[in-house]
TORTITOR-436122 format. One record per residue (C-alpha): x, y, z; residue in one letter. Coordinates in pm, whole numbers. Each point is the difference from the previous one (the first is absolute). Layout:
! TORTITOR-436122
<c1=X	c2=Y	c3=Z	rest=A>
...
This chain:
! TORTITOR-436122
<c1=-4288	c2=-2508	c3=-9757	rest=X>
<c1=215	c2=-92	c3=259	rest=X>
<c1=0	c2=297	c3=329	rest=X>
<c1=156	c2=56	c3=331	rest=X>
<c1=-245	c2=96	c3=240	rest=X>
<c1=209	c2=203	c3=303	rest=X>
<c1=-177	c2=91	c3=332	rest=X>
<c1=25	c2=-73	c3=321	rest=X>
<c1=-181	c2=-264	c3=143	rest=X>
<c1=-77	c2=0	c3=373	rest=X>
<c1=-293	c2=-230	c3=48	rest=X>
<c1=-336	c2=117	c3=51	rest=X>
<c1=129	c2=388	c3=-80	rest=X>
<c1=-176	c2=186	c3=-253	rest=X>
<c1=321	c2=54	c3=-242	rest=X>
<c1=4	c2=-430	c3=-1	rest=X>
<c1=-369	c2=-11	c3=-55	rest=X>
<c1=27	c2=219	c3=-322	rest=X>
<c1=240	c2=-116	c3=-137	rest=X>
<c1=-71	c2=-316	c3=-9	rest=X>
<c1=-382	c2=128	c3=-115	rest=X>
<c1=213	c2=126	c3=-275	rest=X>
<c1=211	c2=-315	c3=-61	rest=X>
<c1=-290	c2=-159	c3=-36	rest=X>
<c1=-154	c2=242	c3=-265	rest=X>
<c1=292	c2=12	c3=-204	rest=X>
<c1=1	c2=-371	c3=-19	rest=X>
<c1=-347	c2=-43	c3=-111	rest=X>
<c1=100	c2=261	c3=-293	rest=X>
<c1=195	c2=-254	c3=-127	rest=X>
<c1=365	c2=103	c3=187	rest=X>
<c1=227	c2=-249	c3=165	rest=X>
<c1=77	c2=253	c3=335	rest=X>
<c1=275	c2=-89	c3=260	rest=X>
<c1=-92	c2=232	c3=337	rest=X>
<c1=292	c2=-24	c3=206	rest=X>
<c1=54	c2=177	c3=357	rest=X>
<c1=231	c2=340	c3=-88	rest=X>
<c1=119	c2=-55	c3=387	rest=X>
<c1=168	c2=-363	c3=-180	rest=X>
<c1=249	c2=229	c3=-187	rest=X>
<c1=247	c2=209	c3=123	rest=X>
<c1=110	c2=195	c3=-345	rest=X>
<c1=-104	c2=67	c3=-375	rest=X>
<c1=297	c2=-227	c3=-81	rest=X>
<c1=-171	c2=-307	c3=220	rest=X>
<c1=-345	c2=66	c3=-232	rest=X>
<c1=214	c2=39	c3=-335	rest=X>
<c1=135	c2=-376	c3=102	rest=X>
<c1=-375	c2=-153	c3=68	rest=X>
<c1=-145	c2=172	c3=-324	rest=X>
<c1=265	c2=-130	c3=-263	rest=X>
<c1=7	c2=-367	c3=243	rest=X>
<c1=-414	c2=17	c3=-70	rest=X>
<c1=55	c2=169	c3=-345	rest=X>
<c1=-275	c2=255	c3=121	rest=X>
<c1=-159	c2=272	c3=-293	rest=X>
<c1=-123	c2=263	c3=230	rest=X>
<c1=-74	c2=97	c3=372	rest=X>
<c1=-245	c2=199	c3=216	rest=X>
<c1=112	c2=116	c3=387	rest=X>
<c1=-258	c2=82	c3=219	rest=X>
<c1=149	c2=293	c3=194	rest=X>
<c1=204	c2=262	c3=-166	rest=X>
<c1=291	c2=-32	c3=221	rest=X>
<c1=6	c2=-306	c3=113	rest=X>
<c1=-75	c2=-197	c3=-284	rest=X>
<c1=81	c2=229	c3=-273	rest=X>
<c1=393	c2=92	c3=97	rest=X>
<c1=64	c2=-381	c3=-25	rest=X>
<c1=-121	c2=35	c3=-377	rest=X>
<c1=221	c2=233	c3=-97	rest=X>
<c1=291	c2=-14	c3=-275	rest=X>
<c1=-96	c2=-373	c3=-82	rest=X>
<c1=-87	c2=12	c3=-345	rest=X>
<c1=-354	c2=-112	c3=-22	rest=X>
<c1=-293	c2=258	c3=30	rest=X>
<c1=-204	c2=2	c3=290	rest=X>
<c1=-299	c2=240	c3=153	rest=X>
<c1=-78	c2=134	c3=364	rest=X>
<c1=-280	c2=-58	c3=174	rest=X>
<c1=-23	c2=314	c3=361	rest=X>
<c1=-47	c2=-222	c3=285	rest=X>
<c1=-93	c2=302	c3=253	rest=X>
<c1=284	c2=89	c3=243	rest=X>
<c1=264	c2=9	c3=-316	rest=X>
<c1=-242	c2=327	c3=-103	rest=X>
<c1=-109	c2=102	c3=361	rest=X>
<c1=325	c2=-53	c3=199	rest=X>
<c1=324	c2=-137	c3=-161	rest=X>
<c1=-61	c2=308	c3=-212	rest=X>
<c1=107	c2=227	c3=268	rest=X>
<c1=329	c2=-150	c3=62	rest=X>
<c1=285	c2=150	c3=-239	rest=X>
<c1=178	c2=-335	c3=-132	rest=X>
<c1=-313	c2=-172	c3=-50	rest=X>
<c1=-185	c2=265	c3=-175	rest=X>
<c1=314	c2=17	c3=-215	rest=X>
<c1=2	c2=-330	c3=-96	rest=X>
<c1=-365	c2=-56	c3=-43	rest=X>
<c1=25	c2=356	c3=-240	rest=X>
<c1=246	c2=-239	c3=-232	rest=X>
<c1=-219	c2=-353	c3=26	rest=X>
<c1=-304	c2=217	c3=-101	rest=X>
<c1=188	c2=136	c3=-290	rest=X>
<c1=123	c2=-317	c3=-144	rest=X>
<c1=-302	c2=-182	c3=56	rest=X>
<c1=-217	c2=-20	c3=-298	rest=X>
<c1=-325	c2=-6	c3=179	rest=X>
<c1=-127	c2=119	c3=351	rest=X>
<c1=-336	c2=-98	c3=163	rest=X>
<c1=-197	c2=230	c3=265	rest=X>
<c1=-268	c2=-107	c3=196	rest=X>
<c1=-158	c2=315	c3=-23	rest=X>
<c1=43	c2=366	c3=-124	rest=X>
<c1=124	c2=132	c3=248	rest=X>
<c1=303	c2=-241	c3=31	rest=X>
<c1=47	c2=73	c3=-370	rest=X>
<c1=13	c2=372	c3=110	rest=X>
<c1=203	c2=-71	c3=293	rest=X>
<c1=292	c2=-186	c3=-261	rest=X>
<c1=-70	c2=271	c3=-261	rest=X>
<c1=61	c2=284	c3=205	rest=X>
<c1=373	c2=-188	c3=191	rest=X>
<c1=168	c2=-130	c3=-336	rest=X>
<c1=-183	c2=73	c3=-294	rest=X>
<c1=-6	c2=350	c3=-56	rest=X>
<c1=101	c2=102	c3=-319	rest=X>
<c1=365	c2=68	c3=-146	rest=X>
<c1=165	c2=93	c3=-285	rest=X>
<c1=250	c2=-238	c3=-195	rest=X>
<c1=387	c2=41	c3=-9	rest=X>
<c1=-24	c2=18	c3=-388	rest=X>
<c1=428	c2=48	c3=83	rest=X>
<c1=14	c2=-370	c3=13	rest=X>
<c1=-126	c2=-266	c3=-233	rest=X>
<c1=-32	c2=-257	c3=301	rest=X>
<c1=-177	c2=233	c3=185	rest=X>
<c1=-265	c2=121	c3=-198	rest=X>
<c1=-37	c2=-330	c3=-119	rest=X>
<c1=-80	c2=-137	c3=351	rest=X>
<c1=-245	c2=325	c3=64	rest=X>
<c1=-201	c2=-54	c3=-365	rest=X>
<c1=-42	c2=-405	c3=132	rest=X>
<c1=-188	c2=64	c3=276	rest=X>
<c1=-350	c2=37	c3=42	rest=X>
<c1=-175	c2=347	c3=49	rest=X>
<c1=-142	c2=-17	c3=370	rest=X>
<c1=-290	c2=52	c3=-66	rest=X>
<c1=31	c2=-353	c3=-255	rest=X>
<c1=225	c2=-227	c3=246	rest=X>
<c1=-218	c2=33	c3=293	rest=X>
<c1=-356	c2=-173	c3=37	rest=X>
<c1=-269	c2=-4	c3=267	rest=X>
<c1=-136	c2=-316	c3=49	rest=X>
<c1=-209	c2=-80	c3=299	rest=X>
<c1=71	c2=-353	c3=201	rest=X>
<c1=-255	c2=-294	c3=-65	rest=X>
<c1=-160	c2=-168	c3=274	rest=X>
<c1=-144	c2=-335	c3=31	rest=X>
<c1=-125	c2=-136	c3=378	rest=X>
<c1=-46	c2=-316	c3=105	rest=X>
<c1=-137	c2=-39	c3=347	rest=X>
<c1=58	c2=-342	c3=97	rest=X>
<c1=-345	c2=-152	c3=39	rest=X>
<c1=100	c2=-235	c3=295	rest=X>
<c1=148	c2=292	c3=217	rest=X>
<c1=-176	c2=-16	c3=356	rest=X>
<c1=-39	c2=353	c3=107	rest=X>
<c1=-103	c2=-84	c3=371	rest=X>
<c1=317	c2=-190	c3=27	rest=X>
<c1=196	c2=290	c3=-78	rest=X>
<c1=-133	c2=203	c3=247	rest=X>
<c1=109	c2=-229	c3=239	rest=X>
<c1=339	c2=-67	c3=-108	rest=X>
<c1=65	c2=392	c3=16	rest=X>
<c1=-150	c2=-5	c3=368	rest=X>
<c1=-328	c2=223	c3=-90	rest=X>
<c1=-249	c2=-194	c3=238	rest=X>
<c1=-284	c2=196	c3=-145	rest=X>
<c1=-346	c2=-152	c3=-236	rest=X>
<c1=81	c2=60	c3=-344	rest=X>
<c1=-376	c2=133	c3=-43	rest=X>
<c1=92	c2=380	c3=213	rest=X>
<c1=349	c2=5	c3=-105	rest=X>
<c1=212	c2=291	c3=-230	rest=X>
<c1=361	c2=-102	c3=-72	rest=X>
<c1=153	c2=251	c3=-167	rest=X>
<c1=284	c2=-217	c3=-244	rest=X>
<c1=350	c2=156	c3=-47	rest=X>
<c1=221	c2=-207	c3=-221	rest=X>
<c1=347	c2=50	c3=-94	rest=X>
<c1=340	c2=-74	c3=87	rest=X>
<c1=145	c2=80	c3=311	rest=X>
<c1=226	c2=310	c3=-95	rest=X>
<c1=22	c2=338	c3=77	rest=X>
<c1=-142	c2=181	c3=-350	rest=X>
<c1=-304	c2=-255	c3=62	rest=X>
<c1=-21	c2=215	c3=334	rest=X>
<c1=-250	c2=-236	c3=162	rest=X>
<c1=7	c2=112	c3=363	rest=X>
<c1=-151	c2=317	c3=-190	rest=X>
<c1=-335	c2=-52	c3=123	rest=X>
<c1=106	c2=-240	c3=315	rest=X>
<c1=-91	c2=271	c3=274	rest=X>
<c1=-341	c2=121	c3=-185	rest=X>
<c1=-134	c2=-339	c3=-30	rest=X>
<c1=94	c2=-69	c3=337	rest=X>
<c1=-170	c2=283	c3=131	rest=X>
<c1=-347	c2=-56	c3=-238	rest=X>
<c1=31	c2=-392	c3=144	rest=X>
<c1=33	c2=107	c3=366	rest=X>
<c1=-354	c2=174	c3=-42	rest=X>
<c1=-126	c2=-242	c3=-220	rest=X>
<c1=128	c2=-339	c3=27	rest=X>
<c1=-154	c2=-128	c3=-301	rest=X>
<c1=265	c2=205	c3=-204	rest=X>
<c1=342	c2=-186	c3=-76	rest=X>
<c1=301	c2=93	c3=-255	rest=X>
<c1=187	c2=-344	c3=-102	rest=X>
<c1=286	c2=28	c3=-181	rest=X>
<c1=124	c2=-269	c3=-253	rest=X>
<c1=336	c2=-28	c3=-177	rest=X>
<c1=343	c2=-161	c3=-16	rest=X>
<c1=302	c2=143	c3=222	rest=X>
<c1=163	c2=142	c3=-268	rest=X>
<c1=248	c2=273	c3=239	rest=X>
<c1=119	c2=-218	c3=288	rest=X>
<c1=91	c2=318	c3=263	rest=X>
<c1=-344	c2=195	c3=-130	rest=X>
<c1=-177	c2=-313	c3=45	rest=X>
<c1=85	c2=-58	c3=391	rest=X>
<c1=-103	c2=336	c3=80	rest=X>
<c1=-303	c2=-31	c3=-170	rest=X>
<c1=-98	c2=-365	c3=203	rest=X>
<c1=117	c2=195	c3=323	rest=X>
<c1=-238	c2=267	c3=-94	rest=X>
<c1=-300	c2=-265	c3=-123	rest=X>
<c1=43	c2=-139	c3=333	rest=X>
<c1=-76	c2=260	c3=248	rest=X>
<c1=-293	c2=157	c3=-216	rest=X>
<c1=-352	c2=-110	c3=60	rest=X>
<c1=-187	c2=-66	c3=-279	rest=X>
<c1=318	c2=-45	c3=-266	rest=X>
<c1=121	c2=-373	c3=-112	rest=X>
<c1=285	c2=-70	c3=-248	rest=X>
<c1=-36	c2=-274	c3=-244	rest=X>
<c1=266	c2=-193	c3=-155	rest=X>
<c1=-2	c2=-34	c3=-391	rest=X>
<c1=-287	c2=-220	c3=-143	rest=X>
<c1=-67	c2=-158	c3=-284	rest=X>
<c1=-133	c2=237	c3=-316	rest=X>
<c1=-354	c2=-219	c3=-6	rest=X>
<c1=-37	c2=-21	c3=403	rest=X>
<c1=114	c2=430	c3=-24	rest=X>
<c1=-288	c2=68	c3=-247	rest=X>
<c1=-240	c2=-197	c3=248	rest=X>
<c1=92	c2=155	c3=266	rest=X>
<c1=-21	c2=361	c3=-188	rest=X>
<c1=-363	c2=-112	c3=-99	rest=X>
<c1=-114	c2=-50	c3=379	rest=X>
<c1=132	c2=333	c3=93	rest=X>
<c1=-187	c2=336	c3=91	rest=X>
<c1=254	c2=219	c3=-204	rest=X>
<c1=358	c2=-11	c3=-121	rest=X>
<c1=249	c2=236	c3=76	rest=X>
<c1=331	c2=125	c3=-139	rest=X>
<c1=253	c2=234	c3=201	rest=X>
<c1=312	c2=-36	c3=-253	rest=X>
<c1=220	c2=351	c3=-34	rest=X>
<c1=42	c2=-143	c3=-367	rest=X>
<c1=-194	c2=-223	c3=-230	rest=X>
<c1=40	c2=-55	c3=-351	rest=X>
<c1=-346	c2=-164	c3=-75	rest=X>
<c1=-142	c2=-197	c3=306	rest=X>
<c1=-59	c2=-364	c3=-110	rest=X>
<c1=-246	c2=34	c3=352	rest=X>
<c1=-179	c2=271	c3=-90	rest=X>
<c1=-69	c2=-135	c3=-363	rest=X>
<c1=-82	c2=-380	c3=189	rest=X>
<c1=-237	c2=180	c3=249	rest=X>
<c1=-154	c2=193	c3=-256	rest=X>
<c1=-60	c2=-312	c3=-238	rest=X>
<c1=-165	c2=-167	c3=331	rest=X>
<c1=-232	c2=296	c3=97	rest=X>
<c1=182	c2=84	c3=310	rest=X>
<c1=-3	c2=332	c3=119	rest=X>
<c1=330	c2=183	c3=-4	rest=X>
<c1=180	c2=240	c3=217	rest=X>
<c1=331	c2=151	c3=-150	rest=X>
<c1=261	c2=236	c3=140	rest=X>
<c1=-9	c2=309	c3=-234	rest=X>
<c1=369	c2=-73	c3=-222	rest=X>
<c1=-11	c2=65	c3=-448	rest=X>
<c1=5	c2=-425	c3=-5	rest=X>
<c1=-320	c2=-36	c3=198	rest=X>
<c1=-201	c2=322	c3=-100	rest=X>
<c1=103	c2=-87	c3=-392	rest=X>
<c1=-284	c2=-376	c3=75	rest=X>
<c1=-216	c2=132	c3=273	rest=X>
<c1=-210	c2=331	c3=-21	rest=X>
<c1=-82	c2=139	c3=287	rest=X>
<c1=-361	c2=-106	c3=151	rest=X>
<c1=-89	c2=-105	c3=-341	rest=X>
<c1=243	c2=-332	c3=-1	rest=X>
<c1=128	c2=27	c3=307	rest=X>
<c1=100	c2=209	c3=286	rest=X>
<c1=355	c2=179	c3=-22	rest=X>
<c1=121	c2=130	c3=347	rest=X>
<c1=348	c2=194	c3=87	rest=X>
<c1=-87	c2=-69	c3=403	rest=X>
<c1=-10	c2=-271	c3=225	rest=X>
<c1=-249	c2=197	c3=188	rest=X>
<c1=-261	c2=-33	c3=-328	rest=X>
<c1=-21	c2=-363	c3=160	rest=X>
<c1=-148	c2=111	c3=359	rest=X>
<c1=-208	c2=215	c3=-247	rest=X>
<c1=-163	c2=-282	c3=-215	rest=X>
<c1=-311	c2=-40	c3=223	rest=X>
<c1=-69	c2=364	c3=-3	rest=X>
<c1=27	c2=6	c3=-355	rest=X>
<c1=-304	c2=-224	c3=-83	rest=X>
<c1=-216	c2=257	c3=-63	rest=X>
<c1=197	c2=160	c3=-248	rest=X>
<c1=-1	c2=-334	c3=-189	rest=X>
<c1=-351	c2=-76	c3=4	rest=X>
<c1=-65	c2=319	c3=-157	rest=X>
<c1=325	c2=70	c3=-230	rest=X>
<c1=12	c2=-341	c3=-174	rest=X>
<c1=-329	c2=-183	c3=131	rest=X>
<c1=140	c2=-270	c3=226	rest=X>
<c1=-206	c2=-161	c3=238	rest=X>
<c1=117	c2=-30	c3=329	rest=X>
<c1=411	c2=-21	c3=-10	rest=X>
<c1=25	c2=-155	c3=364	rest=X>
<c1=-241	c2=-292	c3=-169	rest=X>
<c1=176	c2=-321	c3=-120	rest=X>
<c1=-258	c2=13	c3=-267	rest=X>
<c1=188	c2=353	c3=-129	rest=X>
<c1=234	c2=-249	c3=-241	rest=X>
<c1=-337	c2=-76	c3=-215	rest=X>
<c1=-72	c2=360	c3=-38	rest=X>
<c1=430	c2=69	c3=-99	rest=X>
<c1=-67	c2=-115	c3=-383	rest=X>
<c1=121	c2=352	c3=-33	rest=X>
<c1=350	c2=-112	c3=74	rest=X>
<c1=-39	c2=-294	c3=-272	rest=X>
<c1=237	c2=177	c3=-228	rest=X>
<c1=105	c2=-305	c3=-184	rest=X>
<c1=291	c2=83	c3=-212	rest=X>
<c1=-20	c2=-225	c3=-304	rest=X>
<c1=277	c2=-226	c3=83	rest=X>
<c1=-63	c2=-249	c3=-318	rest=X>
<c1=151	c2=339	c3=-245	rest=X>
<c1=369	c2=-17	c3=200	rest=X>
<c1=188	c2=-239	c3=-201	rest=X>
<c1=-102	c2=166	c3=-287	rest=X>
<c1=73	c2=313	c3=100	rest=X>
<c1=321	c2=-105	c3=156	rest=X>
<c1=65	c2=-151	c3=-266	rest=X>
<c1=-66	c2=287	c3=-301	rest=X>
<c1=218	c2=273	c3=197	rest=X>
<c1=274	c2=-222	c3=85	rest=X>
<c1=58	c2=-341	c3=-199	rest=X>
<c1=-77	c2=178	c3=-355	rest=X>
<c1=206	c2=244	c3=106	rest=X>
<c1=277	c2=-201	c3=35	rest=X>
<c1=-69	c2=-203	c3=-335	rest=X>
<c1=25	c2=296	c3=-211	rest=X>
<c1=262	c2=230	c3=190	rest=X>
């Protein structure tokens, strides 16, 4: 089968990442897939043109809205997969929510990361209604589509890492100014693209504070400069803090090295869909510290995979929290670079190898036999 594969495509962001995890799977099923940037088109009529030109079958968008409104009214079938801010933040603005409500209901198949984004979609477009048996078209329409409760699946995201080898970790420290042996050092890794839902300067001022006392402690953040205002104030901010550096974008093998060499990683987003960090640092058996949102509490329990937190000051905290660890969950000594040996507890490898199968036996089938 021959599919469009819609999403957009900022390098080294999560959303390109996936999909192109995705692309990947789908390919290795068998599928010829095309993933083209949704930010290349500017209207449905734009994709109509490229899918007769590549005579494509079917399509998948990653991101309800901004994938899925350029699929509609073009004639072939197509499924959703929830990016994350289409469910957590687009949803709250009127037009969008609108037009997502109509993508949803002509797609033939949506994907969740987890329940509670299936909830979340359930609960804003697919609440039950009763058919306009006064017109044919109507209730023809209504008896076509799905039930929710059939159209929408919950698939977790599949992770594969692949530290590069190679990857000097001294070198790094060097090149992000932390003149410090690697052998008493905590870096606390924050990666994600420079824009405000990502909300890195989140935990700027704690970390600052917990490195002022303890100079060991640094936060480096890593990730492309994705909003080009939100990105200056967050260098200007980097700047004047002790204890903070700001990392441009990095290769996906050098990333997961430099995750592996951490002390913890931490994620301050205001929305996440399913963290492709979280999932990486997890797979890695690096401790993780996540902001308290339905994305990141849906992958990481709370001191039994991780450590959820709803205030910076929880940071300035961490040292007085060790015994608490010791005795709730059995750590050894959390201030102890040797803590990541005794973090198999975070190993929650989700079987990545069952995706394209599962992708493709709630979407692909579905769009055979519909």
């Amino acid at each position: 089968m021959r599919l469009l594969f819609l999403a957009v495509l900022r390098r080294h962001t999560g959303n390109a990442v996936t999909a192109q995890r995705v692309r990947d799977h789908l390919e290795a099923a068998g599928h010829v897939c095309i993933l083209k940037d949704a930010f290349d088109f500017e209207s449905p009529s734009e994709i109509s043109n490229f899918i007769k030109a590549e005579n494509l079958e079917a399509a998948v968008a990653l991101h309800l809205y901004r994938g899925g409104r350029l699929l509609q009214g073009n004639g072939i079938p197509f499924g959703i997969i929830f990016g994350g801010t289409d469910l957590n933040e687009d949803v709250n603005q009127g037009d969008k929510n609108k037009v997502m409500g109509k993508v949803l209901e002509e797609a033939r198949f949506a994907v969740a990361f987890t329940e509670s984004m299936k909830e979340t979609a359930q609960r804003q477009w697919l609440k039950y209604r009763k058919p306009d048996r006064s017109h044919w078209l109507s209730y023809a329409r209504f008896m076509a589509q799905p039930h929710a409760k059939d159209k929408i699946y919950v698939q977790s995201q599949g992770i594969a890492t692949v530290p590069n080898t190679a990857f000097n970790w001294n070198t790094f420290l060097q090149h992000s100014e932390i003149n410090q042996s690697a052998d008493n050092l905590h870096v606390f890794l924050l990666i994600c693209g420079l824009r405000q839902v990502k909300d890195p300067l989140y935990l700027v001022d704690a970390f600052s504070e917990w490195h002022q006392e303890e100079p060991n402690i640094y936060m480096v953040i890593v990730g492309p400069e994705v909003d080009p205002v939100f990105t200056r104030e967050v260098k200007a901010k980097v700047k004047r803090t002790p204890g903070v550096r700001l990392i441009r974008e990095m290769a996906q093998e050098d990333l997961h090295a430099v995750m592996k060499n951490c002390f913890a990683l931490v994620n301050s987003s205001v929305s996440e869909g399913m963290s492709a960090a979280i999932l990486e640092a997890m797979d890695l058996e690096v401790p993780v510290l996540a902001r308290n949102i339905p994305g990141n509490s849906a992958v990481v329990k709370h001191e039994v995979t991780g450590l959820l937190f709803s205030d910076p000051q929880v940071i300035k905290n961490l040292p007085a929290m060790q015994k608490t660890w010791v005795q709730s969950l059995g750590w050894e000594d959390p201030l102890e670079k040797g803590m990541a040996a005794h973090f198999s507890i975070l190993a929650w490898r989700i079987p990545w190898t069952e995706e394209p199968g599962g992708l493709q036996s709630m979407g692909l089938q579905r769009v055979r036999h519909d």
